[in-house]
Backbone as a chain_set.jsonl record, in Angstrom:
{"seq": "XXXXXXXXXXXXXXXXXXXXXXXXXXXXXXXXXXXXXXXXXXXXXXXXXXXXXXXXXXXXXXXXXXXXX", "coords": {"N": [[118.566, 106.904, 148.666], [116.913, 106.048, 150.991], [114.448, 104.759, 150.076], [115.175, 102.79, 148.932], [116.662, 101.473, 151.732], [114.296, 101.234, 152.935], [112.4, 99.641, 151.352], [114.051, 97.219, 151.76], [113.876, 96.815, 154.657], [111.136, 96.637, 154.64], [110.913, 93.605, 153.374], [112.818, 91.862, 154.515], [111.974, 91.81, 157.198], [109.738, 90.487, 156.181], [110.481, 88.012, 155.342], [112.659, 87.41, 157.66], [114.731, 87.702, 157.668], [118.168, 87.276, 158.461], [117.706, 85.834, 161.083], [115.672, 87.762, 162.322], [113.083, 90.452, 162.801], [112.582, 92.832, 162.806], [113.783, 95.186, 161.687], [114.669, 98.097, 160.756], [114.661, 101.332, 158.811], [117.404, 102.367, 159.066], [118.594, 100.283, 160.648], [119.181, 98.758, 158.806], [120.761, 99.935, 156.89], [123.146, 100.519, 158.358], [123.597, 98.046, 158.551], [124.358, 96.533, 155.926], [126.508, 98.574, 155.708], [128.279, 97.816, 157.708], [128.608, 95.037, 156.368], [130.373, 96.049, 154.337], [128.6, 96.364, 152.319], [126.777, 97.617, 149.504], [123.829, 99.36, 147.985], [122.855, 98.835, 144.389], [121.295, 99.7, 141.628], [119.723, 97.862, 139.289], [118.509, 97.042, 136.855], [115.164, 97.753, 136.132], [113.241, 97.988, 138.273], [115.012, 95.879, 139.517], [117.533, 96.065, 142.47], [120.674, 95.382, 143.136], [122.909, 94.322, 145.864], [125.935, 95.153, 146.35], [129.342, 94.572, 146.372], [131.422, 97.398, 148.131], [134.008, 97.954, 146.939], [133.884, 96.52, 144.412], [131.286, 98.38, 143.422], [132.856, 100.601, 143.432], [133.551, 100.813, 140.886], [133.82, 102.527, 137.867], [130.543, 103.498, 136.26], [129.532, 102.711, 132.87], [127.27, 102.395, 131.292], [123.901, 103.728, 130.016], [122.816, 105.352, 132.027], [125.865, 106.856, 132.913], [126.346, 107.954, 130.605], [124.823, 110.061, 130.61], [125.061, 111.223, 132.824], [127.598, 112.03, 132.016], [131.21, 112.939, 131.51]], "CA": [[118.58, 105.508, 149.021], [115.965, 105.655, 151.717], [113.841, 104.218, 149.469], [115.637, 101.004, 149.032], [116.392, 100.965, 152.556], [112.848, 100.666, 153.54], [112.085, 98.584, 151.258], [114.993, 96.291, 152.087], [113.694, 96.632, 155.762], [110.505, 94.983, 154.443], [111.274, 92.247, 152.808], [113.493, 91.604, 155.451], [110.608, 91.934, 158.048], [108.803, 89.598, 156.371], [111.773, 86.543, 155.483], [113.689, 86.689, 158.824], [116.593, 87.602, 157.572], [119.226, 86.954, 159.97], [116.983, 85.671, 162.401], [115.202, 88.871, 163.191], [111.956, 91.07, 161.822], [112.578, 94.207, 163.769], [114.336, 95.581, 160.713], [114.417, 99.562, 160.298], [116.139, 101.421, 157.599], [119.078, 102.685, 160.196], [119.087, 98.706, 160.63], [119.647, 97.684, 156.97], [121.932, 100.697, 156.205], [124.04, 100.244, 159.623], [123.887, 96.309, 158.076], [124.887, 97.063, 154.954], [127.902, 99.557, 155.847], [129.104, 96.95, 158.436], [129.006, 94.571, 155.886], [130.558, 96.689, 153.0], [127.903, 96.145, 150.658], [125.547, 99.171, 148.807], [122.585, 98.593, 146.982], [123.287, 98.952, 143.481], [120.403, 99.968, 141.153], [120.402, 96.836, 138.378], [117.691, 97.121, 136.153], [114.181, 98.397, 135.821], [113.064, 98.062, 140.029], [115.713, 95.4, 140.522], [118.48, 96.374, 143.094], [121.749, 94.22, 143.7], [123.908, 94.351, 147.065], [127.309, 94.838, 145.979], [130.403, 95.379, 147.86], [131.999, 98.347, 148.104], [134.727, 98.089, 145.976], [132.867, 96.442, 143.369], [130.712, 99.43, 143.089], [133.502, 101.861, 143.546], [134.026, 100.767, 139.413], [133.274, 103.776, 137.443], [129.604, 102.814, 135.558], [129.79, 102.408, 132.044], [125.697, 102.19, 131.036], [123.479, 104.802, 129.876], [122.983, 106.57, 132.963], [127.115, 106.981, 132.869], [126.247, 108.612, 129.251], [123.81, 110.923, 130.969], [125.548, 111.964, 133.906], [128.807, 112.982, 131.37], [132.34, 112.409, 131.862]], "C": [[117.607, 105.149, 150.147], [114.841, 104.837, 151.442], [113.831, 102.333, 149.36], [116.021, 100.319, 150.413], [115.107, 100.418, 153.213], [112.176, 99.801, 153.139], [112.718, 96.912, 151.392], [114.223, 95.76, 153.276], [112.401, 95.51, 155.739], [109.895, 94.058, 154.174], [111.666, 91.452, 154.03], [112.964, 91.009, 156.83], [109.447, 90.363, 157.8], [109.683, 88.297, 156.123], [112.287, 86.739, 156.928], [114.531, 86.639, 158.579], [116.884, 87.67, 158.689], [118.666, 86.673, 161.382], [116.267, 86.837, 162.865], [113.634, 89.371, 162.085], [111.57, 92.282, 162.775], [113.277, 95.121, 162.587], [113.837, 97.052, 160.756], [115.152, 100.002, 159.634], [117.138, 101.763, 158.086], [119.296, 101.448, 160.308], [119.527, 98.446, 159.381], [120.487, 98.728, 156.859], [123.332, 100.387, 157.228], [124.409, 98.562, 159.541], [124.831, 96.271, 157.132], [126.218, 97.818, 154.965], [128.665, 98.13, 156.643], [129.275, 95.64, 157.262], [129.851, 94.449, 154.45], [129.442, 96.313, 151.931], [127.058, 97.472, 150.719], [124.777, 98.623, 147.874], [123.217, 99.618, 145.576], [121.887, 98.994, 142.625], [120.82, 98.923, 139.575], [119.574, 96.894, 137.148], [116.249, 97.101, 136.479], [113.837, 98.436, 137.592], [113.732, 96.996, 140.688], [117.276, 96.198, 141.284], [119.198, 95.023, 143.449], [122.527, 95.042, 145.076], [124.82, 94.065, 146.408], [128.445, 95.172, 146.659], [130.96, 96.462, 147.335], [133.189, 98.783, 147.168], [134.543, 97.774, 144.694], [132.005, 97.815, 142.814], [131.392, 100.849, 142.499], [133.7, 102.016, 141.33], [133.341, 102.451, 138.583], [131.833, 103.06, 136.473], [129.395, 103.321, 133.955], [128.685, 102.89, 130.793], [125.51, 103.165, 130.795], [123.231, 105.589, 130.721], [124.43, 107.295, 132.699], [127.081, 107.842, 131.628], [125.608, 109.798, 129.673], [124.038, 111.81, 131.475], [127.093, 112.768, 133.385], [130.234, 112.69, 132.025], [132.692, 113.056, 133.773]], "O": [[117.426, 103.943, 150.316], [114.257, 104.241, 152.347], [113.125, 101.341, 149.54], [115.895, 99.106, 150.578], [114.981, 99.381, 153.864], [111.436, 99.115, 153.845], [112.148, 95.836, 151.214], [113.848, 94.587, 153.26], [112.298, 94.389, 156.237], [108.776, 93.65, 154.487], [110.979, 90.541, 154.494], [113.398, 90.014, 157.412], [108.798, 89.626, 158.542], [109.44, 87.424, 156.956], [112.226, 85.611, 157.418], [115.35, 85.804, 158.964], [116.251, 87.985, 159.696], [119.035, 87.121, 162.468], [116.271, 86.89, 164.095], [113.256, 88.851, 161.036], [110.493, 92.539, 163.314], [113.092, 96.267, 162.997], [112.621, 97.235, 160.792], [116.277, 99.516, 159.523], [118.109, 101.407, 157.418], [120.476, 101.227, 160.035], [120.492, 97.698, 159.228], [121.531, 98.141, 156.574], [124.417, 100.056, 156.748], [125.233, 97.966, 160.234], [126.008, 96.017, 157.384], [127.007, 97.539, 154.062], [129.565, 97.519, 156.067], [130.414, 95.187, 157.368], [130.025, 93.478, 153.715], [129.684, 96.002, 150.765], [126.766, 98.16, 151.698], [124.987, 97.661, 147.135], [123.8, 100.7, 145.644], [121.163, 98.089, 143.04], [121.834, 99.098, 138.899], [120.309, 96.725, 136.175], [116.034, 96.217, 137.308], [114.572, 99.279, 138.105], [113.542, 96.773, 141.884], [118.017, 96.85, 140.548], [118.703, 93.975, 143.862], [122.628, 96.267, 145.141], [124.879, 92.987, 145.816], [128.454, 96.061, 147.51], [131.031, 96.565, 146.11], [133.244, 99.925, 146.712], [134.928, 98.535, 143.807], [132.223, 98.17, 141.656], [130.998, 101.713, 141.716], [133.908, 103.045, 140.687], [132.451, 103.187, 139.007], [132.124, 101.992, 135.934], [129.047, 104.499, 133.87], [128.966, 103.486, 129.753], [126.395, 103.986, 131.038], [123.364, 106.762, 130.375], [124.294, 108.426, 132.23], [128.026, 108.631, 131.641], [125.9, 110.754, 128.953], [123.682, 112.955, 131.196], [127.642, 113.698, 133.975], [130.245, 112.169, 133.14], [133.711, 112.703, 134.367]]}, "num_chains": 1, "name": "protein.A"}
């Protein structure tokens, strides 16, 4: 997931999320945890933020076929 943190960081960097553009990936993951959400891998290079329990669902999709019961 370092991957998506950094690139979370920036995006982030360059919008102003939350008022700021100091963003590092210990910032967006230490964001992210405090706000229960996890990036969620959605289709082809998009990623969703989903919360934590949401995610916890078991996944269904062809990876889920891949990875075996």
């Amino acid at each position: 997931m370092p991957l998506i943190h950094r690139a979370l960081a920036g995006r982030w960097n360059r919008t102003g999320f939350q008022g700021r553009t100091d963003w590092s990936q210990t910032g967006v993951k230490d964001w992210l945890s405090a706000n229960q959400l996890t990036p969620h891998h959605y289709s082809g290079l998009q990623v969703q933020l989903v919360p934590f329990n949401v995610h916890a669902i078991r996944h269904t999709g062809s990876a889920a076929v891949m990875r075996g019961p």
